[in-house]
N, CA, C and O of each residue as an XYZ file, in Angstrom:
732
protein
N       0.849     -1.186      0.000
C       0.000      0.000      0.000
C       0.887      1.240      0.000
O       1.792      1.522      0.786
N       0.450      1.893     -1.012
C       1.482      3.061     -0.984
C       1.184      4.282      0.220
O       0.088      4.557      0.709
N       2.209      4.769      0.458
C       2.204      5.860      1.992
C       0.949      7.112      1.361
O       0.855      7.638      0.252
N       0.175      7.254      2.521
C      -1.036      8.101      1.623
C      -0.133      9.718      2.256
O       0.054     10.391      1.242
N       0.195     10.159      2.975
C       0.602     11.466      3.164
C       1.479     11.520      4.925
O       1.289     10.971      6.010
N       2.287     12.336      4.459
C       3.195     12.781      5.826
C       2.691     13.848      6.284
O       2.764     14.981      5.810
N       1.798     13.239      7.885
C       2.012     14.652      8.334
C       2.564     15.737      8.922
O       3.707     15.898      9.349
N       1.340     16.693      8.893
C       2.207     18.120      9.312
C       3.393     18.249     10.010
O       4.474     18.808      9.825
N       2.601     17.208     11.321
C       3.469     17.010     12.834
C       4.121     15.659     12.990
O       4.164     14.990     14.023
N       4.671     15.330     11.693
C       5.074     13.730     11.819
C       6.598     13.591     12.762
O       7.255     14.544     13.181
N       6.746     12.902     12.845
C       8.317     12.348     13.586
C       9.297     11.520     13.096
O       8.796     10.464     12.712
N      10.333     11.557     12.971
C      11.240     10.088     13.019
C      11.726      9.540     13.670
O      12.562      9.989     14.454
N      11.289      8.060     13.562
C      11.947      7.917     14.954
C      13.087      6.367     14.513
O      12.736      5.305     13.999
N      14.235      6.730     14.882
C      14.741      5.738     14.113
C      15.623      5.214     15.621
O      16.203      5.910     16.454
N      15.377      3.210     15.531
C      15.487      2.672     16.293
C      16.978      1.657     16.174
O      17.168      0.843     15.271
N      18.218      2.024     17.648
C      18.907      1.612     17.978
C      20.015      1.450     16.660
O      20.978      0.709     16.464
N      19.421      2.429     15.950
C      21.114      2.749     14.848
C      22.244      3.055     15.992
O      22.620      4.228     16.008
N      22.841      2.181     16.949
C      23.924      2.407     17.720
C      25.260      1.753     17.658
O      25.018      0.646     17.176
N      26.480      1.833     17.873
C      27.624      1.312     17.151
C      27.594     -0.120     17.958
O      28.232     -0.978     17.348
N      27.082     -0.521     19.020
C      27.252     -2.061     19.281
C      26.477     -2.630     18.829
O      26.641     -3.836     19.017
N      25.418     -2.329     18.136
C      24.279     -2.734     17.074
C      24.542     -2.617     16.004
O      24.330     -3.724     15.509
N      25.004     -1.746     15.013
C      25.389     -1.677     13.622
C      26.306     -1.963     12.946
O      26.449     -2.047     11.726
N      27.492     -2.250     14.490
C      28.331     -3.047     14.202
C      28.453     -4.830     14.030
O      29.253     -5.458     13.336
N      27.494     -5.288     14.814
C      27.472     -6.636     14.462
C      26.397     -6.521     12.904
O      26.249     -7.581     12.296
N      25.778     -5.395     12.396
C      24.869     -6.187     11.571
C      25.546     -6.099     10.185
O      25.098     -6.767      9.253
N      26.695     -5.229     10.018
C      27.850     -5.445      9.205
C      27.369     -4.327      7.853
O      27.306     -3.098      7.819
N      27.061     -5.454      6.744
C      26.901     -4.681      5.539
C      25.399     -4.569      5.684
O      24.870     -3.559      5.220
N      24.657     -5.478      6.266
C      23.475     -5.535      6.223
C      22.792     -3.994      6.693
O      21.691     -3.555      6.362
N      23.784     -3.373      7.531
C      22.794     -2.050      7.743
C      23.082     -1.158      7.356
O      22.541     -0.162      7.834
N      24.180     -0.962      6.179
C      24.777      0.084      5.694
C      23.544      0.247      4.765
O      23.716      1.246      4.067
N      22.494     -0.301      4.528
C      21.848      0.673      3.900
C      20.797      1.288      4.410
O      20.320      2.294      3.883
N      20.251      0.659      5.663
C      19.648      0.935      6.957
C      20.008      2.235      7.341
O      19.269      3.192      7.112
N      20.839      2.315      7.776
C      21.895      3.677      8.457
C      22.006      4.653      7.342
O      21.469      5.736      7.572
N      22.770      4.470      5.804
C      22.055      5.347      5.241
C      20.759      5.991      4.510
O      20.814      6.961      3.754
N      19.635      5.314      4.849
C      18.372      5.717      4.545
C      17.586      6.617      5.617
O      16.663      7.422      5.495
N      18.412      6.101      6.844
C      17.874      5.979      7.937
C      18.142      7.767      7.981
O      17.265      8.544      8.361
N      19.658      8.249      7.469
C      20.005      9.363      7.960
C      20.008     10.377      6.408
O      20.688     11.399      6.321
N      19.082      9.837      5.220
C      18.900     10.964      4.557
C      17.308     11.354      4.770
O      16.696     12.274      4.226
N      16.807     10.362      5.744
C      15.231     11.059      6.176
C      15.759     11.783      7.312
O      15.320     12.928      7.200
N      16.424     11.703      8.270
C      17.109     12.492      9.286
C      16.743     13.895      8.956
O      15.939     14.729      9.374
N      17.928     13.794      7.766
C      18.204     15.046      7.104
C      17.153     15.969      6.358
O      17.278     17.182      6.187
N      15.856     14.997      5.851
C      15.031     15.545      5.331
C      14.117     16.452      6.090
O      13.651     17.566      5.846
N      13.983     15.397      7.351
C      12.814     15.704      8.158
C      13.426     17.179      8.987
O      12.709     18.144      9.252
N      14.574     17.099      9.237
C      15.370     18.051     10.321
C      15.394     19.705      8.783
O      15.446     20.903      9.058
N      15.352     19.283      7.803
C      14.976     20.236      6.778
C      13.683     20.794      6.662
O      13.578     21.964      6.295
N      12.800     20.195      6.894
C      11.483     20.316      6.796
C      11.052     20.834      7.887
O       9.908     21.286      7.919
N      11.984     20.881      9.147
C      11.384     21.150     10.563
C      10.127     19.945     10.736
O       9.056     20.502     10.496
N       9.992     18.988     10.957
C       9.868     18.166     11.212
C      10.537     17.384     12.502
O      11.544     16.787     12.122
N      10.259     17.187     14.061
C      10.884     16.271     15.217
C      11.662     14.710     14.316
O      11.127     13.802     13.680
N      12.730     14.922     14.571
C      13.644     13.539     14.576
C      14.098     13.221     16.400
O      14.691     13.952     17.193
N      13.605     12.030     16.547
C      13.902     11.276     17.758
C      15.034     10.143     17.211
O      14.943      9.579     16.121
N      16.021      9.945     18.102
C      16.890      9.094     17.868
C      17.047      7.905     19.683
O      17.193      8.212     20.866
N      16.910      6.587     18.946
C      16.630      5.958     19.740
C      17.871      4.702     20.033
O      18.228      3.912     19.159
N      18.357      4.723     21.289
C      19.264      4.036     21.699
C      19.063      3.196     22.743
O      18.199      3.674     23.478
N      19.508      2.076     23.168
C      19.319      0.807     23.779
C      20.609      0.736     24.608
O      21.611      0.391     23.981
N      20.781      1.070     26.225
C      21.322      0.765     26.991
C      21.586     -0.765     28.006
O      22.362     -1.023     28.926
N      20.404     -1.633     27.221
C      20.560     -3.039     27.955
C      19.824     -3.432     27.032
O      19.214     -2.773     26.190
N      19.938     -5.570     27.344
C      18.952     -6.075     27.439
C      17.798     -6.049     28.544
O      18.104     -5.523     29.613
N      17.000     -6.363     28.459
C      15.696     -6.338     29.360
C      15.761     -7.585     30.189
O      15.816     -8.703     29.676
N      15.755     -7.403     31.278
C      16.471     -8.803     32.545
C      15.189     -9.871     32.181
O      14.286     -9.414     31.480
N      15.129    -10.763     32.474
C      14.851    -11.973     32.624
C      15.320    -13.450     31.869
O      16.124    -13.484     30.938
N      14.830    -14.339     32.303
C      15.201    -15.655     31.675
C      14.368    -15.984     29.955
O      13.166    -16.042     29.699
N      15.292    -16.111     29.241
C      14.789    -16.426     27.336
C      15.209    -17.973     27.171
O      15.888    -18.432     28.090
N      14.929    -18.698     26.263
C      15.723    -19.441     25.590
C      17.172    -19.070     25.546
O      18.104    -19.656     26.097
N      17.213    -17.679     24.572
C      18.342    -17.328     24.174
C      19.584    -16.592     25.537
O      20.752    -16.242     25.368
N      18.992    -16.576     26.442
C      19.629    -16.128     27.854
C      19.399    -14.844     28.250
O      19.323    -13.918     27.443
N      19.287    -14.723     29.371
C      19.016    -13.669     30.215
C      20.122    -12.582     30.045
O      21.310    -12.767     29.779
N      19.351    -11.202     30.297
C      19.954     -9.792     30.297
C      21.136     -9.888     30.794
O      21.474    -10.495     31.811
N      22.034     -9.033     29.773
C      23.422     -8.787     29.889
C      24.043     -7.486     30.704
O      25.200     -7.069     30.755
N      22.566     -6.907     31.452
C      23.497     -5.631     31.919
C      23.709     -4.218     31.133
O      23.459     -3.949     29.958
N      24.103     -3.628     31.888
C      24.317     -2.573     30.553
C      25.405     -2.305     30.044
O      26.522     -2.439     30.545
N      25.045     -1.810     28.754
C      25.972     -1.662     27.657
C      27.068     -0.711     28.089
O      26.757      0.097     28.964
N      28.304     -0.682     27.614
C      29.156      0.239     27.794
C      28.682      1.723     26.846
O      27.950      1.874     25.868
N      29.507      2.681     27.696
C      28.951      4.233     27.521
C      28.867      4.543     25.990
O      27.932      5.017     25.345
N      30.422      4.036     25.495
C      30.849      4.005     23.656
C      29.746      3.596     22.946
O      29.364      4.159     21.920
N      29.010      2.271     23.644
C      28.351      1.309     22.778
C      27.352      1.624     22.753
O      26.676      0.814     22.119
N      26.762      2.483     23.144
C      25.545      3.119     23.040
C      25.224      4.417     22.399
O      24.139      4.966     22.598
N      26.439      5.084     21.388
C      26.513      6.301     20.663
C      26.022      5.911     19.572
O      26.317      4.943     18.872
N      25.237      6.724     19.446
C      24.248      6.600     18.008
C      25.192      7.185     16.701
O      25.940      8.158     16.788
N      24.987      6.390     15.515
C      25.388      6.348     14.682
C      26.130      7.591     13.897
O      26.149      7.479     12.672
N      26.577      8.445     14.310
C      27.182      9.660     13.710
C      27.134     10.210     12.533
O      27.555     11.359     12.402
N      26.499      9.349     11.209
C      25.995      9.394      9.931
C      24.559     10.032     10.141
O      24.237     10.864      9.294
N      24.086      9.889     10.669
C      22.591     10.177     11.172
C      22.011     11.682     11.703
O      20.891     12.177     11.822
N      23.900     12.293     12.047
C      23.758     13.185     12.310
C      22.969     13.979     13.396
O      22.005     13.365     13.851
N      23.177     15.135     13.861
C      22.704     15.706     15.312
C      21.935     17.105     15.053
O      22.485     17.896     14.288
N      20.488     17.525     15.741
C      20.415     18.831     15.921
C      19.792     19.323     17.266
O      19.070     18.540     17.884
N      20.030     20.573     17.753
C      19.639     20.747     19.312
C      17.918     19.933     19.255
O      17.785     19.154     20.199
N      17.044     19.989     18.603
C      15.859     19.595     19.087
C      15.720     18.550     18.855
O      14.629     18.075     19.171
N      16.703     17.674     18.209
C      16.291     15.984     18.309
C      16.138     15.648     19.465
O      16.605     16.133     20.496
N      15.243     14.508     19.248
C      14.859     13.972     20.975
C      15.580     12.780     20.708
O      15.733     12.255     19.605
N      16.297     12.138     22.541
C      16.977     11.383     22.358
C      16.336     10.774     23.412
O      15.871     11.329     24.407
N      16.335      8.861     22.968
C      15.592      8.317     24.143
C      16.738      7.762     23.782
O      17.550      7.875     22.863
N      16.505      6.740     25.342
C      17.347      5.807     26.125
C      16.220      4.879     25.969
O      15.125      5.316     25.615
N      16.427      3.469     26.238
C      15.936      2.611     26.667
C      16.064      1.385     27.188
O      15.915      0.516     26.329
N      16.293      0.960     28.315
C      15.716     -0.419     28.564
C      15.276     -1.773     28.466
O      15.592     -2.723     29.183
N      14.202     -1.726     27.102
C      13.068     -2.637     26.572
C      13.545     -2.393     25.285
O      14.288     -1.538     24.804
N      12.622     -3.851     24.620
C      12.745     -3.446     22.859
C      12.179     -2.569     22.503
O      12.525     -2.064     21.435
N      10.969     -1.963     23.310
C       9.903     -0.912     22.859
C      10.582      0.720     23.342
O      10.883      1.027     24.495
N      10.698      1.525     22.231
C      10.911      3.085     22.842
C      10.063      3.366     23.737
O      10.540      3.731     24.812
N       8.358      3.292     23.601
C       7.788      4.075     24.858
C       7.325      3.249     26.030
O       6.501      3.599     26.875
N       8.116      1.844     25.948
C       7.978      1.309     27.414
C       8.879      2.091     28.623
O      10.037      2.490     28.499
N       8.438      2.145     29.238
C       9.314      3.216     30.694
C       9.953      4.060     29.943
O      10.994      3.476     29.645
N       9.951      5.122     29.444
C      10.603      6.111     29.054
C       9.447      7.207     28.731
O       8.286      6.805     28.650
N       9.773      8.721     28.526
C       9.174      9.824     28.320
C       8.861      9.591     26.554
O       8.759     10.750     26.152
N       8.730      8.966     25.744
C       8.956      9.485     24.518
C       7.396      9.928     24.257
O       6.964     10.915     23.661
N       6.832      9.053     24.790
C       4.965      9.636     24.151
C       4.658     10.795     24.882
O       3.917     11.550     24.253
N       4.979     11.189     26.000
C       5.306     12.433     26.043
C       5.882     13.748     25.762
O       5.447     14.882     25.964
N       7.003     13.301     25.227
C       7.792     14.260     24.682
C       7.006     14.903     23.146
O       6.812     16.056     22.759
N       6.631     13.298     22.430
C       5.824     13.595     21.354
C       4.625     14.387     21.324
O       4.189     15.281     20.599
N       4.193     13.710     22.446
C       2.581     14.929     22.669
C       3.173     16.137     22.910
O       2.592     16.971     22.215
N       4.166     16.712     23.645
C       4.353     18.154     23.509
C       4.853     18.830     22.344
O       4.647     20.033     22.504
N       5.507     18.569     21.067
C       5.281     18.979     19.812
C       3.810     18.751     19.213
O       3.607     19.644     18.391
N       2.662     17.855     19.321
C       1.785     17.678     19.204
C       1.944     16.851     17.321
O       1.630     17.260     16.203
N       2.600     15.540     17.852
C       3.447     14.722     16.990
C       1.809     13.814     16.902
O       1.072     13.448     17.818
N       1.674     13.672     15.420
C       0.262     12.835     14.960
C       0.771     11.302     14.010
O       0.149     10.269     13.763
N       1.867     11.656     13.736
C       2.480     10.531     13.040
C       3.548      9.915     13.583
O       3.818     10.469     14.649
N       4.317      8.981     13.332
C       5.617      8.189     13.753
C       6.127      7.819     12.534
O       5.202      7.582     11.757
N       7.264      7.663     12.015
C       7.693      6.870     10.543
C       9.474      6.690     11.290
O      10.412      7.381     11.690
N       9.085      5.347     11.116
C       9.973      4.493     11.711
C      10.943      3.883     10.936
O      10.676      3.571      9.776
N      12.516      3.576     11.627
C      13.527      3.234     10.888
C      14.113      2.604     12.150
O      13.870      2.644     13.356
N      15.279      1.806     11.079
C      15.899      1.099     12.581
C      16.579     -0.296     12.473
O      16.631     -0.654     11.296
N      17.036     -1.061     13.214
C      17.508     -2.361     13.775
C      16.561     -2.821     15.212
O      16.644     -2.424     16.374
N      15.985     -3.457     14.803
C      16.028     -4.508     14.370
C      14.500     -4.812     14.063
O      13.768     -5.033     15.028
N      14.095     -4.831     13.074
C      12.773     -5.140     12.425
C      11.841     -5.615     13.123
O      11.026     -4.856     13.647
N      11.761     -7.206     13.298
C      11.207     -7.866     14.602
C      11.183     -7.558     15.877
O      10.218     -7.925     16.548
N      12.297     -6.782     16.496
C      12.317     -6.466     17.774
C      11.993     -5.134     18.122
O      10.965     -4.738     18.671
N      12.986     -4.475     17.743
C      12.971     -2.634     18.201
C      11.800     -1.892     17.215
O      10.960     -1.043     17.512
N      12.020     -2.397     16.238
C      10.908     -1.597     15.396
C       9.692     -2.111     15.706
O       8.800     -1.371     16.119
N       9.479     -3.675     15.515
C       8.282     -3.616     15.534
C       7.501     -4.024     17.017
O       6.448     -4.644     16.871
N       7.888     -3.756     18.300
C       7.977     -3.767     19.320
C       7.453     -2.066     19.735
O       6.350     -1.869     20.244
N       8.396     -0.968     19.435
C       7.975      0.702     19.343
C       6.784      0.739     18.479
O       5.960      1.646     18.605
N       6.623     -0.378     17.442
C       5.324      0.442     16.179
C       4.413     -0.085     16.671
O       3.370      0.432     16.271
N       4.194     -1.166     17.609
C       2.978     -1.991     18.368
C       2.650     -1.002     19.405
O       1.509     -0.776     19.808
N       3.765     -0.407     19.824
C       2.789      0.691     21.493
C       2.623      2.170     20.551
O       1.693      2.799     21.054
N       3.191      2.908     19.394
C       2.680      3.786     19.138
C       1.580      3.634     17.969
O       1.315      4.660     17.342
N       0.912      2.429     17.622
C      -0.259      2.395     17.275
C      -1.545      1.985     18.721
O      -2.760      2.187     18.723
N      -0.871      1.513     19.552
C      -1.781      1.144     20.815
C      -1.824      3.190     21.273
O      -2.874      3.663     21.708
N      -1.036      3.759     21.147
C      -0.927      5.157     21.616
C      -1.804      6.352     20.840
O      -1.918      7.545     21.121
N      -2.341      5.612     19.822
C      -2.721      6.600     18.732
C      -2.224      7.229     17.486
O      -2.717      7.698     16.460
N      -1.216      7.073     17.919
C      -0.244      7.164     16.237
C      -0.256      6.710     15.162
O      -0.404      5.507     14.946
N      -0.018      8.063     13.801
C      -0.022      6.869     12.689
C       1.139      6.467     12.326
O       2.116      7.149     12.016
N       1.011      5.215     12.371
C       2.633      4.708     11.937
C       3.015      4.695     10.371
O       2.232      4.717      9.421
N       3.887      4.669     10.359
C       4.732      4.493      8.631
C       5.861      3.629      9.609
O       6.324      3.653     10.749
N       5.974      2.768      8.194
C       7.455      1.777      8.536
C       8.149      1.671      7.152
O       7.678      1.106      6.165
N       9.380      2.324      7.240
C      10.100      2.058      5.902
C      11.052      1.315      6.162
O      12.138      1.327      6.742
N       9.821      0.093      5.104
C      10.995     -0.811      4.638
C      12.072     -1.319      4.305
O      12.543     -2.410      4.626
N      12.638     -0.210      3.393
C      13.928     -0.307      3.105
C      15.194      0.255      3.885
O      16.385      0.329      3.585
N      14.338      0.680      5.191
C      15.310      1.841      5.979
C      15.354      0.708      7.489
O      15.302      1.236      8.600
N      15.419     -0.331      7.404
C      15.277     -1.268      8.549
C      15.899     -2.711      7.850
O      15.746     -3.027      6.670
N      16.578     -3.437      8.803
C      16.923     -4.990      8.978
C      17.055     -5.639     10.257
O      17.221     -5.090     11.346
N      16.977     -6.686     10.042
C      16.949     -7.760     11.152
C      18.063     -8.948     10.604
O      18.390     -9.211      9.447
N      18.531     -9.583     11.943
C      19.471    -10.537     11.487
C      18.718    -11.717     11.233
O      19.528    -12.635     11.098
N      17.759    -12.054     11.127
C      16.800    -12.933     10.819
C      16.028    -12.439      9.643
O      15.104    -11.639      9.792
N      16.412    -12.931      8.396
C      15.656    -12.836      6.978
C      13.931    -12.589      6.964
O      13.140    -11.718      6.602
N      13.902    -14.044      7.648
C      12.554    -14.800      7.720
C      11.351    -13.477      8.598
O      10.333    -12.958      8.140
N      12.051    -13.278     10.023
C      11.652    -12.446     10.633
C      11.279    -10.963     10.314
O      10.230    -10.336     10.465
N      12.303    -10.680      9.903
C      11.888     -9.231      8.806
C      10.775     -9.017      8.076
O      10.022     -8.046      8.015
N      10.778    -10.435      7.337
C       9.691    -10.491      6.456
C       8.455    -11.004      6.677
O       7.476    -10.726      5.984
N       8.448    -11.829      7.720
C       6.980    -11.701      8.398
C       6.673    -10.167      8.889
O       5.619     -9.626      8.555
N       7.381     -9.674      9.480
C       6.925     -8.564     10.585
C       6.739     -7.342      9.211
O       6.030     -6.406      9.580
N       7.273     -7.189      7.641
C       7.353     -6.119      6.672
C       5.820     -6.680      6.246
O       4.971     -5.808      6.063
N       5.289     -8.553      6.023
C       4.759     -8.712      5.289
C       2.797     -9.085      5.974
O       1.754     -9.144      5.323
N       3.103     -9.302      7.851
C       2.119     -9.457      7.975
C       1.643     -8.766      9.191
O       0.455     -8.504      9.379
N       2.832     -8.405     10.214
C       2.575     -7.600     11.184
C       2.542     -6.289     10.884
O       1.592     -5.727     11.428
N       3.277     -5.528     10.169
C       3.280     -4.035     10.127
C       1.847     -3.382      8.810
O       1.465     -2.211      8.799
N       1.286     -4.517      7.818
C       0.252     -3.662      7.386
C      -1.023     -3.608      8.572
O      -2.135     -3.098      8.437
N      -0.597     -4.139      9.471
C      -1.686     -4.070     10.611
C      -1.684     -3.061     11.383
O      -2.615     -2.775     12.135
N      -0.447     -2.317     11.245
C       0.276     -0.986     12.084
C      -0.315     -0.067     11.724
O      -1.159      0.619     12.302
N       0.403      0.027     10.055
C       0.146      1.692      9.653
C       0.317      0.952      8.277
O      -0.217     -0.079      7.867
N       1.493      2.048      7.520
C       1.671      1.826      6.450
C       2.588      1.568      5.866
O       3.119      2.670      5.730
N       3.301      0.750      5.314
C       4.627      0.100      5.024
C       5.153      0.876      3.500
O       4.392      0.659      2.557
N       6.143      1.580      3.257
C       6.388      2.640      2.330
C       8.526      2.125      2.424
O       9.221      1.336      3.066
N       8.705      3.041      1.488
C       9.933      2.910      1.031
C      10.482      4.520      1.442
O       9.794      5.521      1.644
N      11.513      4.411      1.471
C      12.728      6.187      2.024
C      12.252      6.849      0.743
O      11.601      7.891      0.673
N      12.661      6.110     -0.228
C      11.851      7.380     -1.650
C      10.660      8.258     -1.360
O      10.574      9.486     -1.335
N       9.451      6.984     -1.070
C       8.101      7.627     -0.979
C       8.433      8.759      0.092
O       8.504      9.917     -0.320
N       8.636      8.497      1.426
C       8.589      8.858      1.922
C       8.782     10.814      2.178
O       8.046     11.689      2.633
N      10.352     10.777      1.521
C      10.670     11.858      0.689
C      10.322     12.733     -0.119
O      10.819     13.838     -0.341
N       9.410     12.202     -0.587
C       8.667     12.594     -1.847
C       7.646     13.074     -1.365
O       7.363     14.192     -1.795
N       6.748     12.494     -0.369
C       5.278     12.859      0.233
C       5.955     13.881      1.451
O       5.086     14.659      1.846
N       6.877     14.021      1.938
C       7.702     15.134      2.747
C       7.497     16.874      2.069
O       7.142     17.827      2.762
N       7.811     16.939      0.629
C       8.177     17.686     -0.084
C       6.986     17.877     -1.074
O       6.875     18.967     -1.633
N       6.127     16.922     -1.313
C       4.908     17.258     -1.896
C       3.700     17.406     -1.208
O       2.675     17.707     -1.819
């Protein structure tokens, strides 16, 4: 379904582009990271809120895959430097796979009086589509660009691009996106 319009008060919110994250996902997110940071650039042009979202732990308890590691070192949690910085980006921290679990962000958003979300990020299945599940439970309209997100799981990506996220909002490409920015 193609993206029907960006709004006025939309946001970006791009999830855990951080160097102990983008570094294990190798080549796979070099195109992630740069899609991720020419909507940055668009939106921060447009005056448009860019939120940049970083992951200080796993989330404690017992998985299959093993329990929380603690937190990340200070380095490993610097967001991607391609992505670029401006005084009014909002910067969350988090905790959880989800941005607005325990943290201010749906707040912060309601005080620009933010009506949209368009989402980018690592890790598809988790961070993204974990944040796009509570800001459609929040009222938000979501956008998820596709091409501006991966997961280290193929399979996973593509369930969550092909059956969880048209349930969200609207699943669009960095082009469209751009394009409905400026038109």
């Amino acid at each position: 379904m193609p993206l029907t319009q960006v709004d006025e008060n939309a946001a970006l919110v791009v999830i855990d582009l951080q160097r102990n994250i983008v570094g294990r996902f190798a080549e796979a997110a070099q195109q992630t990271v740069a899609n991720s940071a020419a909507l940055a650039a668009e939106f921060r042009a447009a005056g448009r809120s860019v939120v940049l979202v970083n992951v200080a732990t796993r989330p404690p308890g017992r998985t299959d895959v093993g329990a929380g590691t603690g937190e990340f070192a200070a380095d490993d949690i610097i967001v991607d430097a391609s992505l670029g910085s401006a005084a009014d980006d909002i910067l969350v921290t988090k905790r959880a796979w989800g941005a607005f679990t325990n943290t201010d962000l749906d707040a912060r958003l309601r005080e620009r009086g933010v009506t949209q979300v368009v989402m980018t990020g690592i890790s598809t299945s988790i961070g993204v589509e974990s944040t796009a599940r509570s800001a459609y439970e929040h009222g938000y309209h979501v956008v998820l660009v596709e091409d501006a997100m991966t997961d280290s799981d193929t399979a996973a990506h593509d369930y969550s691009v092909t059956s969880i996220f048209p349930k969200l909002g609207e699943v669009t490409t960095t082009a469209d996106v751009i394009a409905k920015l400026h038109g």
